[in-house]
C-alpha positions as a LaTeX table, in Angstrom:
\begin{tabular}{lrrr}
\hline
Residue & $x$ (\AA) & $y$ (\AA) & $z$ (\AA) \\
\hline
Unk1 & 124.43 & 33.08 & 60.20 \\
Unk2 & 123.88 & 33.33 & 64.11 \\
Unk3 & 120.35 & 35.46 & 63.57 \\
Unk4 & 122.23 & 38.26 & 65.62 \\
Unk5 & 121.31 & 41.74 & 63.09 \\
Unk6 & 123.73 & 43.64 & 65.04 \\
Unk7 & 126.42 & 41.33 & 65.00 \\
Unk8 & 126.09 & 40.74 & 61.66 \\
Unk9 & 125.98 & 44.70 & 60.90 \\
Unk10 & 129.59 & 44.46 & 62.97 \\
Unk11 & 130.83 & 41.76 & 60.58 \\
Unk12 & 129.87 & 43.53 & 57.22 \\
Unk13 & 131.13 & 47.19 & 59.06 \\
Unk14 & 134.54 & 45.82 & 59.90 \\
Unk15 & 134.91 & 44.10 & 56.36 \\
Unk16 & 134.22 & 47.51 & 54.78 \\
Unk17 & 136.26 & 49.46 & 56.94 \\
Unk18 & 139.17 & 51.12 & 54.62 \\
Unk19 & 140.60 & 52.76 & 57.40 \\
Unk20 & 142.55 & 49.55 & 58.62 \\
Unk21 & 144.07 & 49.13 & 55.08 \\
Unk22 & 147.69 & 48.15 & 54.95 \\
Unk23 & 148.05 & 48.97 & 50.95 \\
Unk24 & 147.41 & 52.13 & 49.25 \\
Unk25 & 144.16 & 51.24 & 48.34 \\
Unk26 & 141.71 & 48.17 & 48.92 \\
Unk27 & 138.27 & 47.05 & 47.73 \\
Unk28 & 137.53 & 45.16 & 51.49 \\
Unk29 & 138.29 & 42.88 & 54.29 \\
Unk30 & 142.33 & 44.72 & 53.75 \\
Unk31 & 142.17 & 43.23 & 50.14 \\
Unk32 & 144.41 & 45.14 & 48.00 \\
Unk33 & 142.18 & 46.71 & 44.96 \\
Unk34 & 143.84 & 49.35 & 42.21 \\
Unk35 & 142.37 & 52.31 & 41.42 \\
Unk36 & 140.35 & 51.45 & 38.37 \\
Unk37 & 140.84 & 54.82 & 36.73 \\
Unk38 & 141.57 & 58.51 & 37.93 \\
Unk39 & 139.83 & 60.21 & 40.28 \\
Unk40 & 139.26 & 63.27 & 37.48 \\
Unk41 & 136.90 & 60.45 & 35.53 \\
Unk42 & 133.33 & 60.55 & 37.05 \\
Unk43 & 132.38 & 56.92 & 36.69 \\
Unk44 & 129.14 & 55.16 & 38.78 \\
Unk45 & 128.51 & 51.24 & 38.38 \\
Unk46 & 125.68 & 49.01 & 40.05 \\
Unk47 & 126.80 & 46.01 & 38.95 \\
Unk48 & 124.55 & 43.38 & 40.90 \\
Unk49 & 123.18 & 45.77 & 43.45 \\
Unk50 & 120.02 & 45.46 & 42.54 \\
Unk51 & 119.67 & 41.28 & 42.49 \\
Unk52 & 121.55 & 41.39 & 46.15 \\
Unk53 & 119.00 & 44.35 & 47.54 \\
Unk54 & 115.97 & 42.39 & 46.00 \\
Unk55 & 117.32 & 39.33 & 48.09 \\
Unk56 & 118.01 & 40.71 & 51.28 \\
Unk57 & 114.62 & 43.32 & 51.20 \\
Unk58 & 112.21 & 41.55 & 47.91 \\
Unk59 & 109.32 & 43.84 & 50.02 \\
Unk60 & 110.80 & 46.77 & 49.59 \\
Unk61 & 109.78 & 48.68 & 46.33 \\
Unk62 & 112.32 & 50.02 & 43.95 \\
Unk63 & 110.97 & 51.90 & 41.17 \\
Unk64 & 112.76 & 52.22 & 37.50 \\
Unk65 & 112.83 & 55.32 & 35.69 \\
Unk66 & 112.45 & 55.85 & 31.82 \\
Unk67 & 115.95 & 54.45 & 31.14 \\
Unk68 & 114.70 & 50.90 & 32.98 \\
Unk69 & 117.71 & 51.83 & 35.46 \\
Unk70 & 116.37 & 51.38 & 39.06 \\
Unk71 & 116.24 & 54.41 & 41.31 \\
Unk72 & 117.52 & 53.79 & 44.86 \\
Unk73 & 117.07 & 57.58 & 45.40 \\
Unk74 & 112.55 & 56.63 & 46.38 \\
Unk75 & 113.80 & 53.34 & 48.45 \\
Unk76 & 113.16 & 54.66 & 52.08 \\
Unk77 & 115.81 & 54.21 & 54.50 \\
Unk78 & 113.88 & 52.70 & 57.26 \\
Unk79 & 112.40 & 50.10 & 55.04 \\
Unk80 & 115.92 & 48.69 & 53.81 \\
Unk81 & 116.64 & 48.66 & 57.53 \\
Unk82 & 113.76 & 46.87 & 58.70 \\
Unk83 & 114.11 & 44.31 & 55.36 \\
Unk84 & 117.49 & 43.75 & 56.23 \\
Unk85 & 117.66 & 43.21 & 59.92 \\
Unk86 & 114.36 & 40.73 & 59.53 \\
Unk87 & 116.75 & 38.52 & 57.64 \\
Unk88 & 119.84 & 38.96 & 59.32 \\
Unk89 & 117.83 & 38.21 & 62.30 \\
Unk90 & 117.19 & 34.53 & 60.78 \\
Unk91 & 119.46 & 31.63 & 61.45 \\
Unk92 & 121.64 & 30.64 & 58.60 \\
Unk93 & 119.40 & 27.50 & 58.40 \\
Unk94 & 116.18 & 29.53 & 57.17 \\
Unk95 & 118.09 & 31.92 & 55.38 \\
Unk96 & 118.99 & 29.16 & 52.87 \\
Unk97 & 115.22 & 28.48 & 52.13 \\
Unk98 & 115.26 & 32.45 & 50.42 \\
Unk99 & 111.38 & 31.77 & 49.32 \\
Unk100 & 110.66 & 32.52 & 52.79 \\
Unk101 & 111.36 & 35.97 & 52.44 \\
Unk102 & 109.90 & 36.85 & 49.32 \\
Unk103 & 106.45 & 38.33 & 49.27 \\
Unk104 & 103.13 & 36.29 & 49.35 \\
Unk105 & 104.82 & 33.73 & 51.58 \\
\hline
\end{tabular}
């Protein structure tokens, strides 16, 4: 919330960093997390990826395929980066007001 990208890239980076994890497995920030199933299942989830992407880079285009299931595979790297860092770059205060960010404004 300081409007510093590249501390807040340090923040997130540290939270997600599994090699400081004092249990035999965690989900983040050294939160203990059990394996959901084995590693001989293959099993992908999104979950809410898409809603929190669309926040944090709405000009960014994501296409869907046939299936309505949104390909991240097009989204070009750069762009996410640029998205992302122009709001991290915001104080917390304007971040709150999300319309801000969203296209056409």
């Amino acid at each position: 919330g300081t409007g510093n990208a590249t501390a807040c890239s340090l923040t997130v980076q540290d939270l997600f960093n599994k090699s400081s994890c004092s249990w035999s497995s965690c989900g983040w920030n050294d939160v203990y997390q059990p394996v959901p199933i084995p590693n001989t299942i293959r099993f992908i989830a999104m979950s809410g990826w898409y809603y929190t992407f669309n926040s944090l880079a709405p000009r960014v285009p994501v296409q869907q395929n046939d299936q309505n299931n949104y390909e991240f595979g097009s989204t070009n790297l750069a762009q996410i980066e640029t998205a992302i860092n122009m709001v991290c770059n915001e104080p917390w205060s304007s971040v709150l007001s999300p319309d801000k960010f969203r296209p056409g404004n």
